[in-house]
Backbone as numpy.savetxt, mean C-alpha at the origin, in Angstrom:
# Nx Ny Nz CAx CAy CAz Cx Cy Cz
5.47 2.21 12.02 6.77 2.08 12.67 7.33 3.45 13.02
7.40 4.28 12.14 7.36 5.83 12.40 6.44 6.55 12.03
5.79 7.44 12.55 5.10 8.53 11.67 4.99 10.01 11.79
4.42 10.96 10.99 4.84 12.44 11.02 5.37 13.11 12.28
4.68 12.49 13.61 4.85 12.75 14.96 5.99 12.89 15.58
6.34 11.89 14.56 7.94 11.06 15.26 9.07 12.03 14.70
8.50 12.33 13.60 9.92 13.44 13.09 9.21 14.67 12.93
8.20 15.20 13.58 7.91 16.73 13.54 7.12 16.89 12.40
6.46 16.22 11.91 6.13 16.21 10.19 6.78 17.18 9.49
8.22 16.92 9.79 8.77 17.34 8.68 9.48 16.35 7.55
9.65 15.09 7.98 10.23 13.53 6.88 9.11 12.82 6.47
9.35 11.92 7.00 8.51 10.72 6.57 8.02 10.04 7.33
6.83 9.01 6.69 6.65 8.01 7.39 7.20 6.20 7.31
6.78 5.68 7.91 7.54 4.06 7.71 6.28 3.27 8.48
6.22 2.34 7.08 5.25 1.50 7.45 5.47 -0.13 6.97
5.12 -0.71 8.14 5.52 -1.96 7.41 4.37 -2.71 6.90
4.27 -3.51 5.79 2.97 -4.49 4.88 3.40 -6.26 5.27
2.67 -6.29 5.90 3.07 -8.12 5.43 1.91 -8.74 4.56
2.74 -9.51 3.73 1.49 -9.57 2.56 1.20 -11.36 2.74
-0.01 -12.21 2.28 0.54 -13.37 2.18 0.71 -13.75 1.34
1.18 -15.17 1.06 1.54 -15.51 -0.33 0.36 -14.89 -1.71
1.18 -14.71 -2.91 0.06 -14.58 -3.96 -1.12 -13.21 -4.07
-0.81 -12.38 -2.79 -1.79 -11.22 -2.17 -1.46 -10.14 -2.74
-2.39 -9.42 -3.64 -2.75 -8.39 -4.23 -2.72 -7.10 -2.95
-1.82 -6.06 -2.84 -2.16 -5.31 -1.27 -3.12 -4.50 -1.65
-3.34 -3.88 -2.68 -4.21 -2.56 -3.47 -4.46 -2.72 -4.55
-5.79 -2.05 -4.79 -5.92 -1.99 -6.09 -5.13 -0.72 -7.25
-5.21 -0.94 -8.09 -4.44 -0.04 -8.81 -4.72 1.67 -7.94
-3.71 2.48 -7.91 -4.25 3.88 -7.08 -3.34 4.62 -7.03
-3.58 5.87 -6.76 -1.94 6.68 -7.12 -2.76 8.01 -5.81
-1.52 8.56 -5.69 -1.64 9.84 -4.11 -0.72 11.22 -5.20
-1.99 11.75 -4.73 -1.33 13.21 -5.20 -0.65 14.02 -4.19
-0.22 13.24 -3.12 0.69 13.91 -2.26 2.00 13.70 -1.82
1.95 12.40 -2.16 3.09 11.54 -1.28 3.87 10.59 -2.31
5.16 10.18 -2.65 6.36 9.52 -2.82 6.19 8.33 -1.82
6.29 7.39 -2.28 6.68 5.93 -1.42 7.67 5.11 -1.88
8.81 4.63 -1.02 9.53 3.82 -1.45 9.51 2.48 -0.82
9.53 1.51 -1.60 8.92 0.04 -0.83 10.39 -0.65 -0.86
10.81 -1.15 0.10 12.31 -1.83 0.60 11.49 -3.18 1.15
11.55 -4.27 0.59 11.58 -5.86 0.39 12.33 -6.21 1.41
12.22 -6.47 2.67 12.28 -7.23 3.83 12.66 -8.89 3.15
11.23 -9.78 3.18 11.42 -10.81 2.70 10.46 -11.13 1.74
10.77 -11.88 1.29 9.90 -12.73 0.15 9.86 -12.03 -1.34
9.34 -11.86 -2.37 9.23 -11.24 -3.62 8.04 -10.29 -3.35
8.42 -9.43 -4.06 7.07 -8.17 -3.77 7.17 -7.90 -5.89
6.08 -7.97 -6.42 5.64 -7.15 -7.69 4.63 -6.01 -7.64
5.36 -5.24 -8.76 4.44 -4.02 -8.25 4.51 -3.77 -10.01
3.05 -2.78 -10.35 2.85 -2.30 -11.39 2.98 -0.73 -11.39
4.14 0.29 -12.00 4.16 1.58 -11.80 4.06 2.01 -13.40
2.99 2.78 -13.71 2.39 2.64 -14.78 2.07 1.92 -15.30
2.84 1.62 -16.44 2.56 0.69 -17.64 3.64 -0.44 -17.46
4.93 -0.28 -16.60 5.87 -1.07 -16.08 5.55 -2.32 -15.16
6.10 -3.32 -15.32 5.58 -3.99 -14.29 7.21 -4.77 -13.71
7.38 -4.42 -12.77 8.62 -5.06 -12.22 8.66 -6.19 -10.70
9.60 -6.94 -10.51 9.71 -7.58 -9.47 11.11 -7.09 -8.48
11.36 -7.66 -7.09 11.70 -7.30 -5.92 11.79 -8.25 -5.22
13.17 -8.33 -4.81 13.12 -9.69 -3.50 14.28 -8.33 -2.83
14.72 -9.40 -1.69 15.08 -8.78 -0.48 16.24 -7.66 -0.03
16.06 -6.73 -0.07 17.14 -5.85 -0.37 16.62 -4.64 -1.37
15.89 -4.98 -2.29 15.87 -4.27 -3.46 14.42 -2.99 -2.77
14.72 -2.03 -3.72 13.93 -0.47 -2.79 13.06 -0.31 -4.67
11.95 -0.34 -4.10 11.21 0.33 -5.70 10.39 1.34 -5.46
10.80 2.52 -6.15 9.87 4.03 -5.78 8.87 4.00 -6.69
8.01 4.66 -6.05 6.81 5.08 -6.53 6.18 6.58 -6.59
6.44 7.06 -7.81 6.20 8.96 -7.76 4.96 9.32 -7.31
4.95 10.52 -6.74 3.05 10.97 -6.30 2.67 10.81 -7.99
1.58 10.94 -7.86 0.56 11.05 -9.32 0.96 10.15 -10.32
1.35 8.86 -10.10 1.22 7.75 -10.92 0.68 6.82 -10.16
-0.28 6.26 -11.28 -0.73 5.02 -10.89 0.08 3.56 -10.47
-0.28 2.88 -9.38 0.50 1.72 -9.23 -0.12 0.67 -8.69
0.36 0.01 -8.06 0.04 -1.40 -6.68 1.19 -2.75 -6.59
0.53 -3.00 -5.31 2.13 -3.91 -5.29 1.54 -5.22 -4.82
1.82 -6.16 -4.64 1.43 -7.21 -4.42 3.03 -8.23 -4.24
2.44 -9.29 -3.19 3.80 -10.45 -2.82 3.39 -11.17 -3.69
4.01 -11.27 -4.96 4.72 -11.94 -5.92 5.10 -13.52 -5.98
5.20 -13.92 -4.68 5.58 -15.56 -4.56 4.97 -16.55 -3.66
5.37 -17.36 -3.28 4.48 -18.41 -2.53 5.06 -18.44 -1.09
5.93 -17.89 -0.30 5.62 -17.50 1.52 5.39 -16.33 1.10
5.58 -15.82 2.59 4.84 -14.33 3.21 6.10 -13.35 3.06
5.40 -12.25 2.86 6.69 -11.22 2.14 6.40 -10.02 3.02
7.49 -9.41 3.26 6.67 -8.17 4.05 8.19 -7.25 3.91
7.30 -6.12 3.38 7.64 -4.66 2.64 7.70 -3.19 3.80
8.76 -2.61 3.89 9.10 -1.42 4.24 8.84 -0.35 3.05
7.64 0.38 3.87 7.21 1.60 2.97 7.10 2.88 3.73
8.28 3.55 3.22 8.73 4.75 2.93 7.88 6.00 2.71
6.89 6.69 3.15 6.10 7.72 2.56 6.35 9.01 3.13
6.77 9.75 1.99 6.78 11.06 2.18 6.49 12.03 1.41
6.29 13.32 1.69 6.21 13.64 3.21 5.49 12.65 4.34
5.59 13.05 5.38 5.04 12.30 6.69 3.24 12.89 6.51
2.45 11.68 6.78 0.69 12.12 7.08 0.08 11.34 6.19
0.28 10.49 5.06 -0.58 9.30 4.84 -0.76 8.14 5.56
0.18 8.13 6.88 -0.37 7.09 7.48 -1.01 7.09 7.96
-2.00 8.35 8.77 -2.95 8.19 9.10 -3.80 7.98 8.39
-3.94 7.75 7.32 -4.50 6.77 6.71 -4.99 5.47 7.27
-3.90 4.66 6.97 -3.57 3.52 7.96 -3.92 3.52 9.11
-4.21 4.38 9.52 -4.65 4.21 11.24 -5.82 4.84 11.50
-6.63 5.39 10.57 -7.89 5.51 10.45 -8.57 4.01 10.03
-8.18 3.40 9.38 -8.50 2.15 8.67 -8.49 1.05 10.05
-6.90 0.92 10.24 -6.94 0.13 11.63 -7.74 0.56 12.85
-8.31 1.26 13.02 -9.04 1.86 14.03 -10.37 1.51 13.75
-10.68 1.40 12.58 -11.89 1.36 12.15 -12.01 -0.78 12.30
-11.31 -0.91 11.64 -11.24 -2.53 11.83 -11.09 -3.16 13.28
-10.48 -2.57 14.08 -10.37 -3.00 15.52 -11.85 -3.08 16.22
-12.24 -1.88 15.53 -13.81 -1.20 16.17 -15.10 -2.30 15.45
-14.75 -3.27 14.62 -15.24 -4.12 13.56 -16.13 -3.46 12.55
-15.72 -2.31 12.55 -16.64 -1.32 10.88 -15.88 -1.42 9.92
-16.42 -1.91 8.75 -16.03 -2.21 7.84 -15.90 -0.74 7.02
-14.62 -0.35 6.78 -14.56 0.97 5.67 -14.54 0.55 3.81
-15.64 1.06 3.48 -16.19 0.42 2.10 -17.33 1.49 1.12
-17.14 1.21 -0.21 -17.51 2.57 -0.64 -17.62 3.56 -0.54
-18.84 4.22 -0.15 -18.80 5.98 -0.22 -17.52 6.02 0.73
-17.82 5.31 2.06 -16.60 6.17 3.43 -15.39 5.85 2.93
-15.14 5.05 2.19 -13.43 5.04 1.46 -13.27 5.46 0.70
-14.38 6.25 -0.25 -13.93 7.43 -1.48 -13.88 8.52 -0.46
-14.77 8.93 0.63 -14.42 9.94 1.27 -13.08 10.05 2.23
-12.31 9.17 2.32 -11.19 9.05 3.36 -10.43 8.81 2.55
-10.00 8.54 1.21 -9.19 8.68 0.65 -9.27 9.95 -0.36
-10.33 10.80 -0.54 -10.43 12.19 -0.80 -9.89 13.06 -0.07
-10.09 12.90 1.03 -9.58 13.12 2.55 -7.57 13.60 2.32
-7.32 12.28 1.88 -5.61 12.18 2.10 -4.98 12.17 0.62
-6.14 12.45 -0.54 -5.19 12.75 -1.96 -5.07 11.14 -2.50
-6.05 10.52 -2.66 -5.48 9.53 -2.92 -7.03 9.08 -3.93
-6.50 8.57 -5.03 -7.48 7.79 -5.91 -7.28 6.03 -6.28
-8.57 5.46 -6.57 -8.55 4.19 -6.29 -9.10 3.67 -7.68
-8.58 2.90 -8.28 -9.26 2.30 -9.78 -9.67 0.92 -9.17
-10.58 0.73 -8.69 -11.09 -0.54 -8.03 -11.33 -1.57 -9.33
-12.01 -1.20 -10.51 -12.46 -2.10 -11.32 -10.80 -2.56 -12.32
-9.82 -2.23 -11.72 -8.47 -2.76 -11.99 -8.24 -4.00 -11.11
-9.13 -4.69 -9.89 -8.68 -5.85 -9.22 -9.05 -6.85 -9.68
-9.72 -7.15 -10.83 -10.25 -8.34 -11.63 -9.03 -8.86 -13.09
-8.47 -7.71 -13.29 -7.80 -7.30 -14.47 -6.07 -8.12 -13.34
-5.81 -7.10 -12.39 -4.74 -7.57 -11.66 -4.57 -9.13 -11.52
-5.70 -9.41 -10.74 -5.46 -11.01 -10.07 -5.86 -12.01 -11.45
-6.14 -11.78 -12.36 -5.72 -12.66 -13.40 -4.73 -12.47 -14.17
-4.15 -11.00 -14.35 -3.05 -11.04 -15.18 -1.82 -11.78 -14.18
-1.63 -11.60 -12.74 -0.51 -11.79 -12.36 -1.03 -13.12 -10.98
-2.08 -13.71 -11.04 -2.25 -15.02 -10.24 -2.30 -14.62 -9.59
-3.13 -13.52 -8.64 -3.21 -13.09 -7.15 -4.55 -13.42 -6.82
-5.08 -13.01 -5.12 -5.93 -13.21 -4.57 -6.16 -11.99 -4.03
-7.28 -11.24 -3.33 -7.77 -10.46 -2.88 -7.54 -11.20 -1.17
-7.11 -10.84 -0.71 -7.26 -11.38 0.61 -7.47 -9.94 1.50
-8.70 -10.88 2.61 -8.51 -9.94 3.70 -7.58 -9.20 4.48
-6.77 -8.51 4.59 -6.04 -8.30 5.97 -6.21 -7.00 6.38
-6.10 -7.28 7.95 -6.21 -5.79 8.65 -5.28 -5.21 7.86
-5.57 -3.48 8.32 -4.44 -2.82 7.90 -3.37 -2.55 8.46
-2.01 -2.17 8.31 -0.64 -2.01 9.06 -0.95 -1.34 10.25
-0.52 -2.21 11.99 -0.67 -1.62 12.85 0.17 -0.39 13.01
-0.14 0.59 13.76 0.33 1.66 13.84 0.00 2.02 15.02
């Protein structure tokens, strides 16, 4: 919705998630660069920031510090979709390396997603998505990533 471009990379970026019901967005993962704040549009959003585990419906803003572990997931049964806040501005290209890659139908998966998220400061505890979707009733679902 915005990104570094848009404000000179000197702020932030803004990205929006629509999640579907019950949808895990990430696996546990934390950015050694970037602050995100997630603002709840609609539906319930839960997110785990550390050892905390809190919930979010519409209105409510939950930050997330660089260098802690987290993930967020829609929490309830419709579709929820989250305003995320990242700054500084430049992890979304992230996001738009990913969407680019999915448009193109290449699947980004192992080595090239430890290397593209080495890339942007960012670590991934993958063997945390088995642990997630049973502690809190989620699903792994496909979805592209946030257009940009």
């Amino acid at each position: 919705m915005i990104d570094g471009a848009d404000v000179q990379d000197r702020g932030f970026a803004l990205v929006e998630h629509p999640l579907p019901p019950r949808a895990l967005a990430a696996p546990l993962h934390r950015h050694t660069r970037e602050d995100e704040y997630s603002y709840v549009l609609t539906g319930r959003m839960g997110a785990m920031l550390g050892d905390d585990v809190v919930e979010a419906g519409p209105g409510d803003l939950v930050f997330k510090p660089r260098d802690q572990w987290h993930t967020f997931w829609n929490a309830g049964d419709e579709p929820a979709s989250i305003l995320e806040l990242i700054a500084p501005a430049g992890f979304e290209e992230f996001f738009r390396t990913l969407s680019r890659a999915d448009a193109a139908g290449n699947d980004v998966g192992g080595e090239q997603l430890a290397e593209l998220a080495a890339l942007y400061g960012l670590e991934f505890d993958f063997d945390s998505i088995d642990m997630l979707c049973a502690r809190f009733g989620l699903t792994v679902v496909e979805t592209a990533p946030p257009a940009l």
